[in-house]
N, C-alpha and C positions, 0 to 999 in steps of 0.2 A: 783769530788770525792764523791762516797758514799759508803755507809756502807751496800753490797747487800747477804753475809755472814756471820753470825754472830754466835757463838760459845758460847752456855750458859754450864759454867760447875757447875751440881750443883749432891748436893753428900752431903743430909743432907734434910728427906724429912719437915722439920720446915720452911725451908727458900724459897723452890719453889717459892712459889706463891709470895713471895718481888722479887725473883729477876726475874720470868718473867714479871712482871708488869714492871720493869724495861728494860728490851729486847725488850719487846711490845712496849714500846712506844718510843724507836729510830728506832726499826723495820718498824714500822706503818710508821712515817717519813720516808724513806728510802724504804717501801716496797720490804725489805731483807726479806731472806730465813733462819729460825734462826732453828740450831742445840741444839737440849738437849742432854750434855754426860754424862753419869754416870760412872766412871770407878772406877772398882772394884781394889781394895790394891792387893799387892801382898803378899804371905803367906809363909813363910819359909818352904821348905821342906825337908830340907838335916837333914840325922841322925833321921829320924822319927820313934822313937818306935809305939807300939802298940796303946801305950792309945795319944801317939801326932799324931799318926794319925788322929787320932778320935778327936782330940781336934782341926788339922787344920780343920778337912770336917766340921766342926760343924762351926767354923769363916767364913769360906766361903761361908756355905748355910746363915750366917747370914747378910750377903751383899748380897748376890742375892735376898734374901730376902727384905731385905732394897731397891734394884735395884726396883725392882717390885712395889712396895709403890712409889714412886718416880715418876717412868713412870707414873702410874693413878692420881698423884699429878700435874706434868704436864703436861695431857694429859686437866685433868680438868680445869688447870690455863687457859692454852693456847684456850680452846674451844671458838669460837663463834669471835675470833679476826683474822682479814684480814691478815696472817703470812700464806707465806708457811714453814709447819714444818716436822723436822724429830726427828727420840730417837735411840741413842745409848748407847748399853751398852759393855762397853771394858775391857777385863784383862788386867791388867797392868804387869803381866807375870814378867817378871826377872828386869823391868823397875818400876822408882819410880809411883807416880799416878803423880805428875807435868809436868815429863817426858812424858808422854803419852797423858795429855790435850794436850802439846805444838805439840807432833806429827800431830793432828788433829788441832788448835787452827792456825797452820801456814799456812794452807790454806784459811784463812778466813779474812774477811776482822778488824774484831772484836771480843776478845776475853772477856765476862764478868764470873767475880768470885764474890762471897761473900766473904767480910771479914772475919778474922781469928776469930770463936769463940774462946777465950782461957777459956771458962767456959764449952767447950765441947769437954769431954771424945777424938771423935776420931780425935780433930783439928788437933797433931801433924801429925798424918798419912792423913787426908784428905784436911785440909783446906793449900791450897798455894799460895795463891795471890802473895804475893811476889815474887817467885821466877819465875811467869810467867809475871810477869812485867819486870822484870831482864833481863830474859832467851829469852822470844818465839820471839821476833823480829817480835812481831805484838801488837798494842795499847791494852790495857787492861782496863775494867772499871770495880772496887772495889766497891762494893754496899754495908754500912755499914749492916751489921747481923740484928740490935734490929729493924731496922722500913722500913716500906714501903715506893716506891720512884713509886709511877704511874704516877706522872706528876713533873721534872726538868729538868733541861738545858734551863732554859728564862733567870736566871742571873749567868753568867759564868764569875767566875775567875781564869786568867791565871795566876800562878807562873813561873818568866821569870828573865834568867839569864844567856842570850845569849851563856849556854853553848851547846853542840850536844845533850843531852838531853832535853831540854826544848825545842830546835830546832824541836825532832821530836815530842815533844809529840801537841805543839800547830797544826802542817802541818796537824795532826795525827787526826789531831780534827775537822778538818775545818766544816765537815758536821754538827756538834752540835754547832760549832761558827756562821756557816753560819745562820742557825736557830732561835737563841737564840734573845731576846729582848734587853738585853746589855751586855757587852764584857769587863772586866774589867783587863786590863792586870797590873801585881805588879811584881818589881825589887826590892828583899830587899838586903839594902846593894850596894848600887849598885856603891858607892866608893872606895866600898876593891875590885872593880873587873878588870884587868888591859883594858878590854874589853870596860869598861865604854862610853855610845855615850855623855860628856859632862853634863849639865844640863839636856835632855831630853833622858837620859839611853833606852826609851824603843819605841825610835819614828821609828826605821826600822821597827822591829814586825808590829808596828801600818800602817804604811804604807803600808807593803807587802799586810796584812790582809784585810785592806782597798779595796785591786786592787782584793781582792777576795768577795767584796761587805761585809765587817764584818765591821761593826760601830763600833770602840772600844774606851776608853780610855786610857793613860796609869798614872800611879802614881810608888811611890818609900816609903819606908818604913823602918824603924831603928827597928835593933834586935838585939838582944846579937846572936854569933852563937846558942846557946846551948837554946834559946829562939826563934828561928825562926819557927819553927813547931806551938808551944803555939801562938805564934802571927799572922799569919797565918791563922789561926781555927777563932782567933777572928776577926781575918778581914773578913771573909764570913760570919761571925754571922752579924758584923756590916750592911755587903754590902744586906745583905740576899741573898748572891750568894748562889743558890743552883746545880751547879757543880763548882768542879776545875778541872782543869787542870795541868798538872806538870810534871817533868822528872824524871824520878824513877832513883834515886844514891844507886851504888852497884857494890861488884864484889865478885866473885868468892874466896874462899882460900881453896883446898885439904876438897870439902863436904862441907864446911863451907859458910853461905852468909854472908858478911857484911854489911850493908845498913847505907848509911848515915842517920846522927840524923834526919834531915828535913823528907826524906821520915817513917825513924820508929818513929817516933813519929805520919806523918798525917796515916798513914796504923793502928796504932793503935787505935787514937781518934779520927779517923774521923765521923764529924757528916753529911756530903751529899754524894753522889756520887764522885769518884775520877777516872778521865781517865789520866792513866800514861803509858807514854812512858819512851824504853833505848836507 
């Protein structure tokens, strides 16, 4: 398995240059063909008086605008690096912009977002990590916003809890497991789970992974639920794991997401790269 598609959605021209560096260097690995999409919001236009006309054409040319800064952002990032590349830029028309990366993001092998700036203006309309973790039914990796990631994935930890999510997102991974220098798989809690493999909770993982040449370890770890997240974060502090791994908990309710605490709490403070499967 590898990763020979890759899908960078970026939509914020601050952050290009973190999260290509970030693309690049699983690309580079892999010698995938990485996508830049920029898609544009969509603009309400039912009931438009005279002056909201004028007040949509003016939002619009101000993301096309934005679109353009963005393209020469990553045209500059991207130069001189062994990627074949391509740049799109897409309306997202009567459809959300989430809806629209996942439309594109599902042909691919690899979908990467930046994390939600909540310090910036157009997060709720642009920034969606979440819901394309949830949603696209393709692995996603979450590049924390504040810092640059050119070189991670040598110490990767898996958060494993033998449910259908953790199931795909470790498979989901294998090319960055396969890779990596060590493999640290964690069960927290792995008593309250009726799943539980005895004393060694996390020795299938470790086995399967094994027959895929991935040297791993596995350990187990106590947490209040409402504390799992918080401890977690410190455990890759500890480990100096600089990716995790994990299955993104969530569903749907009428528009609404709900996301388990575990995942909104790492999507929120996460300090590495996060590749999450649903």
């Amino acid at each position: 398995m590898t990763y020979k598609t890759i899908l960078l959605h970026v939509n914020d021209e601050r952050r290009v240059v973190g999260l290509v560096d970030a693309a690049a260097h699983i690309g580079n690995r892999q010698e995938a063909h990485l996508i830049g999409l920029y898609v544009l919001p969509p603009v309400p236009t039912y009931g438009a008086t005279t002056v909201g006309a004028g007040m949509i054409k003016a939002g619009l040319n101000t993301f096309r605008e934005e679109a353009k800064r963005i393209h020469i952002a990553f045209d500059a990032a991207i130069k001189d690096r062994a990627l074949g590349t391509e740049w799109r830029v897409v309306e997202a028309r009567n459809q959300g912009v989430a809806e629209t990366v996942m439309n594109h993001g599902r042909s691919a092998d690899l979908i990467i977002a930046s994390q939600r700036d909540r310090d910036w203006d157009f997060a709720t309309l642009l920034d969606e990590p979440e819901r394309l973790a949830i949603e696209s039914g393709r692995p996603v990796l979450v590049v924390p916003h504040h810092k640059r990631f050119a070189d991670f994935a040598s110490r990767i930890t898996v958060a494993w809890n033998g449910s259908r999510e953790s199931a795909r997102a470790v498979f989901d991974a294998l090319p960055l497991l396969q890779a990596a220098d060590s493999v640290r798989i964690v069960w927290i809690n792995p008593q309250d789970e009726p799943r539980d493999a005895g004393n060694l909770p996390t020795a299938g993982v470790e086995a399967a992974l094994e027959r895929h040449g991935v040297r791993c370890t596995g350990s187990s770890m106590l947490a209040d639920d409402a504390e799992a997240g918080g401890a977690l974060l410190s455990s890759l502090a500890d480990d100096e794991s600089d990716l995790l791994v994990m299955g993104a908990y969530g569903h749907s309710r009428i528009r609404e997401f709900v996301f388990g605490g575990t995942t909104r709490h790492i999507l929120k403070h996460m300090t590495v790269p996060v590749l999450m499967s649903h």
